[in-house]
C-alpha positions in Angstrom: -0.5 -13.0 -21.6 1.7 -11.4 -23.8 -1.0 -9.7 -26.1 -3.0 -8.9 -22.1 0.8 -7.2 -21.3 0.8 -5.0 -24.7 -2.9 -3.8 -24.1 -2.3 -2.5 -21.1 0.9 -0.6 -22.1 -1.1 0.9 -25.2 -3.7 1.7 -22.4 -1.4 3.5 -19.9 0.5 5.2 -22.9 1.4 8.6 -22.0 0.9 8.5 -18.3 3.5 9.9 -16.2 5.7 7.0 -14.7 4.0 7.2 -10.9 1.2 7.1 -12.1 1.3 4.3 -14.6 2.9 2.4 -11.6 -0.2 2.4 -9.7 -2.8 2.0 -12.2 -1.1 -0.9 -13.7 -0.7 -2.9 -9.9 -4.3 -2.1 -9.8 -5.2 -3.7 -12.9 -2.9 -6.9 -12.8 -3.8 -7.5 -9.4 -7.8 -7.1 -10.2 -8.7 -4.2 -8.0 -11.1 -2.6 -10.8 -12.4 -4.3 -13.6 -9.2 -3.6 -16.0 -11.8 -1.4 -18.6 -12.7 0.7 -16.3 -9.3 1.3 -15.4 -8.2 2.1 -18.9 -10.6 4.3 -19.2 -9.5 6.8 -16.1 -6.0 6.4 -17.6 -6.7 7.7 -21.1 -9.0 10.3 -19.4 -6.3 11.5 -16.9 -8.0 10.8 -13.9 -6.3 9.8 -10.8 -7.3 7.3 -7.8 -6.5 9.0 -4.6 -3.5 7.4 -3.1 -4.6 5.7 0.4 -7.2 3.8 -1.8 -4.7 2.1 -4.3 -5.8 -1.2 -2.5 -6.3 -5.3 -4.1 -9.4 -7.6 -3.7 -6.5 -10.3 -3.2 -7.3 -12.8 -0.2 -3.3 -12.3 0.1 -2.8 -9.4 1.4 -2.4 -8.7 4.9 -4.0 -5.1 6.0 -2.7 -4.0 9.0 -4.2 -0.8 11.3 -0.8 1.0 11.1 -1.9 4.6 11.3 0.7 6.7 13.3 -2.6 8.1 15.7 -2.8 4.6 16.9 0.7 4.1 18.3 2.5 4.8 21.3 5.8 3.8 22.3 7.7 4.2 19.0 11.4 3.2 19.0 12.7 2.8 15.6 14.4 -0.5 15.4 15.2 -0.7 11.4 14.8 0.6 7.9 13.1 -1.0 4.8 15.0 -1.2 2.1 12.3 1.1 0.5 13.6 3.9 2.9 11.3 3.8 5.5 11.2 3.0 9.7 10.5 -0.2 10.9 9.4 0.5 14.5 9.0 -1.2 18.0 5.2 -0.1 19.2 2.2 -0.7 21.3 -1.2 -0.1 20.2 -3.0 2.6 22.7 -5.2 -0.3 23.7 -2.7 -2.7 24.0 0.4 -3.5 26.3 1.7 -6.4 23.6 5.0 -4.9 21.9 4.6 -5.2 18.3 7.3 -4.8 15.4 6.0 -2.7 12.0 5.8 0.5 10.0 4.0 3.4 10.1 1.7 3.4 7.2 2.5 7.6 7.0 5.7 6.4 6.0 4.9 4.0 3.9 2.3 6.3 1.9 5.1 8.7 1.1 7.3 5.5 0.1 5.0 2.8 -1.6 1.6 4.6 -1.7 0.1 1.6 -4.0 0.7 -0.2 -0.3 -1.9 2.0 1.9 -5.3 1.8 1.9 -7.5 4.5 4.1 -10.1 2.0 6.1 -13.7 2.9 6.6 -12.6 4.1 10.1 -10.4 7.0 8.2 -7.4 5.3 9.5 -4.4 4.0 7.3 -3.8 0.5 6.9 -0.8 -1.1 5.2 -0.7 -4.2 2.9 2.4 -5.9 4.7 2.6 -8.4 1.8 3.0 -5.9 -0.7 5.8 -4.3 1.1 7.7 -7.9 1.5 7.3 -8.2 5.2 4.7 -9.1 8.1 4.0 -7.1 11.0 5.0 -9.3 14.0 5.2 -9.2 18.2 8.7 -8.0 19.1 10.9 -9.9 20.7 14.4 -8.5 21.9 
């Protein structure tokens, strides 16, 4: 693992610190096939933000986009800086406890993903919690 750990700094050598960030979650955590990875990196390419996502059966992607909200009380803040909210989905009547993935983007942007539906999704377990029904 330790000569895996060294190939992958020499790979993202040079990279602006944000950036290295993200590409290297992406490769440890097997969203690309790691060469084709490198190979953006040492060509300066980027991978758009919202679709820094994992193949890992792990995560848990949540619909979390602002549009899909209604009822937003803050209730908390993640130690990463953003809300933690008190919600109901605009088809629902169930009182849910989460983020808002727009907040989470500018936060932890390797934690957003932008679903087939063009709405944002957020990868609870990567920001250390679990979206939940909220109870008083």
């Amino acid at each position: 693992m330790q000569g895996d750990d060294q190939n992958l700094n020499a790979a993202l050598h040079g990279i602006d610190d944000a950036k290295r960030a993200t590409l290297r979650r992406l490769i440890v955590n097997g969203a690309f096939v790691t060469p084709i990875v490198a190979s953006f990196a040492m060509s300066g390419l980027t991978v758009e933000r919202a679709a820094a996502q994992t193949n890992s059966t792990s995560s848990v992607l949540q619909k979390s986009d602002r549009r899909l909200k209604t009822d937003l009380v803050r209730v908390a803040v993640h130690p990463a800086g953003f809300g933690v909210y008190r919600f109901k989905y605009l088809w629902s009547d169930t009182e849910y406890r989460g983020v808002l993935a727009q907040e989470v983007l500018a936060a932890m942007p390797e934690a957003v993903v932008r679903g087939d539906d063009g709405f944002l999704r957020v990868d609870y377990a990567a920001i250390g919690m679990r979206m939940e029904r909220y109870t008083a």
